[in-house]
N, C-alpha and C positions, 0 to 999 in steps of 0.2 A: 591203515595207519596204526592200525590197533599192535604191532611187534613191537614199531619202534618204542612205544608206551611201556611195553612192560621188559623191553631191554634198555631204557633209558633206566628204569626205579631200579632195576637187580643191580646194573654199573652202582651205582646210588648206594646202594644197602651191603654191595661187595659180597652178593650171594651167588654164582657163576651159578651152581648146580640147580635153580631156580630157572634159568633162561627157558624157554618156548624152543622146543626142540626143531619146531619149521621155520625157523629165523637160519637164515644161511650162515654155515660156520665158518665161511672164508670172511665174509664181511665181518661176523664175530670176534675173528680172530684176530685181524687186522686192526680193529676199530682197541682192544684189550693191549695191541704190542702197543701203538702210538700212544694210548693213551699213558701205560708205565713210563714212558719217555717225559710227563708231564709231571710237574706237582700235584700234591691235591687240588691244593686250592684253585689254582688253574681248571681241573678235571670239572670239580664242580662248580664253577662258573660259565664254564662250557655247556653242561646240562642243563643250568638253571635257564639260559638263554636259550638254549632246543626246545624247553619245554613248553617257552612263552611262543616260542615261535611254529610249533605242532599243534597249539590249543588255538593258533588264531585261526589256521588251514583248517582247523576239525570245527569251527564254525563263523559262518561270515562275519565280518564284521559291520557295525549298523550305528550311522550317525544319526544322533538324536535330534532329528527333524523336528521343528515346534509349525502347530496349526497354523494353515493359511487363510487367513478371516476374508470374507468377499461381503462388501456390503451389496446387499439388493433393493431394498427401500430404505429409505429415501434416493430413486437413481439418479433426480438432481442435488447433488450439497453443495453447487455454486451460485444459491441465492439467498433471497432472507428467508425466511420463515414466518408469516402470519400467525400461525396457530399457536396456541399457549404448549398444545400436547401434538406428538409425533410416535408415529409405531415406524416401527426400526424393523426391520428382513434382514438376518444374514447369514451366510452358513459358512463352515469351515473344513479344510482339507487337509488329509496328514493319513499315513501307511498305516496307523493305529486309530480306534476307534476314538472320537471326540464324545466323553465322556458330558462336557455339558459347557453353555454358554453363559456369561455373563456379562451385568451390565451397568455400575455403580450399584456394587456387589449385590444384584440381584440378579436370580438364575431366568433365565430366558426359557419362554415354554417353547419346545419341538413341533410345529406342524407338521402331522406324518402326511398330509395333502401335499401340501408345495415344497414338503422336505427341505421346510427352511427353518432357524430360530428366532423368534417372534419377541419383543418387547414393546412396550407403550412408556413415553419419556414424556415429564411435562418439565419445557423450559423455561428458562429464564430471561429476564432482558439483556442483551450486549451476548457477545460469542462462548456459545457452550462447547466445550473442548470432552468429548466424551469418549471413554475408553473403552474398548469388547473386549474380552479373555474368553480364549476358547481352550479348556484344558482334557488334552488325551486322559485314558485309561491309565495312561504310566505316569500321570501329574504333569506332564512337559505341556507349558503354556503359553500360546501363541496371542499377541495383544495389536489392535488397532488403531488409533485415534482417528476418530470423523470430528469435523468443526461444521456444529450448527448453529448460524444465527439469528437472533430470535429479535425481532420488533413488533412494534404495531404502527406502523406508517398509514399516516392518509395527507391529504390532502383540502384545506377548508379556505373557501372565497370572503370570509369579509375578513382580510385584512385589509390595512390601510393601502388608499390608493393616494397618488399624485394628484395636485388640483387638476381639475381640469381645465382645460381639454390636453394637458400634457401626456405625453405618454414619451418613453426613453426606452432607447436601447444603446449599448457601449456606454454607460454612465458607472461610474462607481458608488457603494452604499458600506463607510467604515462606522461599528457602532463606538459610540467614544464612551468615556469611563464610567458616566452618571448613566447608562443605558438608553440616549437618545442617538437616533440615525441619520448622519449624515448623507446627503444626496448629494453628487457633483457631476456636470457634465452628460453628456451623453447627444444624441438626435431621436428625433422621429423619424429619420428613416436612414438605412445602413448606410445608402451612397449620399446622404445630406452634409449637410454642415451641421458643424456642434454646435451645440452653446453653451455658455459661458454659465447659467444660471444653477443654485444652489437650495437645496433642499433641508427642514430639519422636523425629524420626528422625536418629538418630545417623549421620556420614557412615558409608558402608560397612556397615552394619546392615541386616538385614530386618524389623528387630521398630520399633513406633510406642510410645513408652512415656509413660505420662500424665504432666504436669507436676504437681507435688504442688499448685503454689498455682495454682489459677483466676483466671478474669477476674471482675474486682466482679457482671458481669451478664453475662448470657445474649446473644449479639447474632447476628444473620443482615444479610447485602450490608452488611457495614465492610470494610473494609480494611488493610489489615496490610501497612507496608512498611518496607523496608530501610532504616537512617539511616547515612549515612558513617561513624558510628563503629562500626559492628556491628547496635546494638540495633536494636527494633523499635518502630515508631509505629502503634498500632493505634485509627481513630481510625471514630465514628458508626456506624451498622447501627440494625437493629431487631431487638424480641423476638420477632417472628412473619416467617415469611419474605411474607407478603403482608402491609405495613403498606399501613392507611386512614385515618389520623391522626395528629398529631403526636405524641401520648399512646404511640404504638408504638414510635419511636425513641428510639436509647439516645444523650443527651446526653454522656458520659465520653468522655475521652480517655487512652488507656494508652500506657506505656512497656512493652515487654520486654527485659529486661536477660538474656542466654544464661547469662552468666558465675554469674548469682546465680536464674536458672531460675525468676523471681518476675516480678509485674506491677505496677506502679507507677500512679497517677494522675497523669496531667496537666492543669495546669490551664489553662485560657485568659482570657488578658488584652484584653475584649471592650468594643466600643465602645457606647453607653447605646444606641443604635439596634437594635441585635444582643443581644439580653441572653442566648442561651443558642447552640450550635450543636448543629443537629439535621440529620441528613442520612442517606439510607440510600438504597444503588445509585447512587452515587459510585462515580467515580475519583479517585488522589491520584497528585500528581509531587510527589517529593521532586529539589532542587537545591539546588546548593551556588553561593554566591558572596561573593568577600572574607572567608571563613573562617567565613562562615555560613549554618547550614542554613534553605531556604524551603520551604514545604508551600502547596502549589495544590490548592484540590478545586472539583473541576468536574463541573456537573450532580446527577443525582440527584434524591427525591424528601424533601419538608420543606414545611415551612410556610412560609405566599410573601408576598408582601405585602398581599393581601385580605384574611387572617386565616383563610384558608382552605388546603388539603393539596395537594400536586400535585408534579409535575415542575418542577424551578428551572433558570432558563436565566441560570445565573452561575458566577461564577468567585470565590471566595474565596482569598486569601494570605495565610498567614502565616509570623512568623518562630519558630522553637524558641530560644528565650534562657533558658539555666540550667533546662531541664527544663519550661518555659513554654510555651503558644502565642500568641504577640503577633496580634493581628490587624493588619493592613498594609494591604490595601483589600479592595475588594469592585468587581467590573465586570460588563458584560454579557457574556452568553458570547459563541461565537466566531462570526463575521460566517458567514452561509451555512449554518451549522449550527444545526437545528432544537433544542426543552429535549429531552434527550433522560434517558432512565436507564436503568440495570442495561449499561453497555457495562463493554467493555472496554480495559487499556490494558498497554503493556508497553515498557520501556526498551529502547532499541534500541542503545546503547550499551554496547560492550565492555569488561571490570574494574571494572561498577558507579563510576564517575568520573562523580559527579555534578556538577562543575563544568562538564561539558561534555552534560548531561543532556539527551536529545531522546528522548520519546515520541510513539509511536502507540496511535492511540486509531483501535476498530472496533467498527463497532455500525450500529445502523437505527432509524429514527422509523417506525414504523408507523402508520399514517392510513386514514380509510376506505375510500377509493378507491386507494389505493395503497403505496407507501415510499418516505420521502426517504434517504439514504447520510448515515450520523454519523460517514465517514473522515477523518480529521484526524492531520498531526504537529505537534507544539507543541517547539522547541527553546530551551532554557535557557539556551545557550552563550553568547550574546550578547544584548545590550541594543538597541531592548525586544525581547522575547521573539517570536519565528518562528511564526506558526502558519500551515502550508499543508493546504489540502482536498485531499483523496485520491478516486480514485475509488470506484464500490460494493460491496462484497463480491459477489462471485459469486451467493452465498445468500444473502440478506438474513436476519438473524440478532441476537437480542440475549442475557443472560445466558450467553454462551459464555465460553471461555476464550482467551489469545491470548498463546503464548512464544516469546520469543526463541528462536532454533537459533543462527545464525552468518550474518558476512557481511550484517547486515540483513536476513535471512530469517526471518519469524514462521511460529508454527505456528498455525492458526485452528479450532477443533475445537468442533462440540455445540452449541447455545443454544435458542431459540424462534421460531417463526414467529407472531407476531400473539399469539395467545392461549396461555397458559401451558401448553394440553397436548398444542399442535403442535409437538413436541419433533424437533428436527434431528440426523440420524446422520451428515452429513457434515462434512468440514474440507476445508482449501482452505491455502495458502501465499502471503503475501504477501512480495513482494522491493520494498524501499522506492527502490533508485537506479533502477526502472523502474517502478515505482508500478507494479505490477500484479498482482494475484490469479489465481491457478492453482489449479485444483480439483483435488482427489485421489479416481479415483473409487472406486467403490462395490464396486472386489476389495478394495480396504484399507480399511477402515473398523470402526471402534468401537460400543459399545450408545449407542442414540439417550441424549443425556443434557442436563440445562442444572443451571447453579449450583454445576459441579463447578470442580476446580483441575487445571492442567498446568504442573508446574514443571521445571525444565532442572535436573538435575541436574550434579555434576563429573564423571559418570563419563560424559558427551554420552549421557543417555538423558534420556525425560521422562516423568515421572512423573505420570501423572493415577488422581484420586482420589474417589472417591462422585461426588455429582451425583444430582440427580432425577429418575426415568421418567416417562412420559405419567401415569400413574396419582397422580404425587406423591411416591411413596416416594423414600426416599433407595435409592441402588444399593451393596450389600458390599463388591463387587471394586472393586481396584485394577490398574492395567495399564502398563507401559512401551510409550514410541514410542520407533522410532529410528530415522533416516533415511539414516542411511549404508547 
């Protein structure tokens, strides 16, 4: 290449008697007529474009590849973390030498043993989002984010238990505004009959003391939640924890008023389409908006539009007006999400501010051949209404529980696999600004249980309560989680 070089600069310089006499003078000659046929300017913008395109051929050209970070320890980051401090393994790749690592700007020391880069992290509580830079010889820098999260979960036996000799599974437990816990419904055993009777845990208390007035009926998988002004909306379930007809579901709807320690009927104002509401292993969003309260129930099992029993893949709204349930519509469920029931759902939202109301919703469709994921947030806050897919729980899992802690952090504890006496012992943490599931393994861990309740209490413990073993019983004990 080296002719064309120094016959491109003499055209250039318009010194002929310069050329390189072993440059062939036909092509010389040739290349001097056509080129007098051209303007200058022309000629030299011809050469300026030769000479970029002779200098690319006279050396390769080379994309500036940035390092490829590999972490090697920690090789599981799909669980919590126990420990305050964590030493990190990782190395990185790139056609230039990797000049050095780092790690919240500090340099990482090189094992020349396992030819890895080595640091030591002490974390902190809730999700550490931690970045590596791995910068070549020529400054070009290649960066990773790993998310590690960090708790200190255990597990402790004397919380408060039920008088005895009761013990409940498929009960509900809403904490109401002053910090005391309501108990409602449930059986002693999954294929029982419910009952009717009512629990209350005074904040600060160890003892569960019975409500003198009952619910009208007996109910298993209703719901029980919190309404802006205090009280409680306790709304469908069944008399038997395994309902197979609509004849099993409890049509009522109840108020709990704390103040007056009694239960009230609600009625609803039902369109001739609809002539009763029947639902049991729902969830319920309560939201607030223009100074009035809306009730969502979604999924569940009831009577469908065949005339026959099953899983409903809908979404009912209503409005609470003077102690009423107005019906408001009725839609398909949520796009992507299979009918699913018995999930779970929990406010993710800080100082119960239901104007601004977004839950999550975790659960599984279990199918022959496999499971579809029934993660979903549905947000209140805005018009129309958010609902985005989440991805799968770790453990696929249904009748579990699932509480708030802090910071958008749920706690996911107990349920079923498939069939009702493949009961699950473990829980797992979801953090919703990274949508992702962390398992907590099996040093910490509770009695295999589903159908039980885990509520947050004021004093940052959580209180979980009965639930059912493989065999069906309901379980005695009660137990506190904490995670700090």
């Amino acid at each position: 290449m080296g002719w064309y070089w120094k016959t491109l600069y003499t055209l250039i310089e318009g010194d002929v008697s310069r050329l390189n006499t072993q440059v062939p003078m036909e092509l010389l000659k040739a290349a001097i007529k056509r080129m007098e046929k051209k303007s200058k300017q022309r000629i030299m913008l011809f050469m300026c474009c030769m000479l970029v395109f002779l200098a690319a051929c006279d050396r390769p050209f080379v994309e500036p590849d940035v390092p490829v970070i590999e972490l090697v320890e920690p090789a599981n980051t799909n669980r919590i973390f126990f420990n305050t401090s964590v030493v990190i393994k990782a190395t990185a790749s790139s056609f230039r030498e990797v000049e050095f690592m780092e790690i919240r700007d500090d340099t990482m020391h090189f094992d020349e043993t396992e030819g890895v880069w080595v640091d030591t992290l002490v974390l902190t509580p809730g999700l550490n989002t931690i970045t590596i830079n791995a910068v070549d010889v020529e400054g070009v820098e290649g960066k990773r984010d790993v998310l590690l999260p960090h708790l200190r979960p255990r597990y402790e036996d004397n919380a408060p238990r039920l008088p005895a000799p009761t013990r409940l599974g498929g009960h509900t437990a809403t904490l109401l505004q002053d910090g005391s816990v309501l108990v409602t419904g449930g059986s002693s055993r999954r294929s029982g009959a419910a009952f009717p009777n009512a629990y209350l845990l005074n904040n600060g208390s160890s003892i569960f003391t019975p409500v003198e007035t009952a619910m009208d009926q007996g109910r298993m998988g209703h719901t029980a939640s919190l309404l802006p002004d205090g009280r409680v909306l306790i709304l469908g379930g069944s008399t038997t924890g395994l309902p197979a007809r609509a004849q099993d579901l409890v049509e009522t709807a109840l108020i709990f008023d704390p103040t007056l320690q009694s239960f009230a009927t609600v009625p609803f104002n039902l369109p001739q389409f609809l002539p009763t509401f029947q639902r049991s292993g729902h969830v319920t969003f309560i939201s607030e908006a223009s100074g009035q309260v809306f009730v969502d129930i979604y999924g569940g099992q009831g009577p469908n539009t065949e005339g026959g029993f099953g899983v409903l893949d809908e979404i009912q709204t209503y409005r609470l007006a003077g102690d009423t349930l107005v019906f408001v519509d009725i839609v398909q469920g949520v796009d992507g999400v299979p009918p699913s029931d018995y999930l779970s759902s929990t406010l993710l939202t800080q100082g119960q501010d239901f104007s601004q109301a977004k839950y999550v919703v975790t659960g599984t469709k279990f199918i022959s051949n496999g499971t579809n994921s029934v993660n979903f947030t549905i947000d209140f806050s805005s018009l129309p209404v958010q609902v985005d897919l989440k991805p799968a729980l770790n453990v696929p899992r249904v009748r579990h529980s699932s509480t708030f802690i802090d910071d958008e952090l749920v706690f996911i504890l107990g349920g079923v696999q498939g069939t009702i006496t493949t009961v699950v012992s473990s829980s797992e943490v979801y953090f919703d600004h990274t949508q992702t599931f962390f398992t907590l393994d099996n040093r910490i861990s509770s009695s295999p249980r589903h159908s039980h309740t885990a509520t947050k209490l004021l004093s940052e413990r959580i209180l979980i309560i009965g639930g059912f073993n493989r065999s069906g019983d309901a379980i005695p004990d009660s137990q506190y989680f904490t995670w700090r």
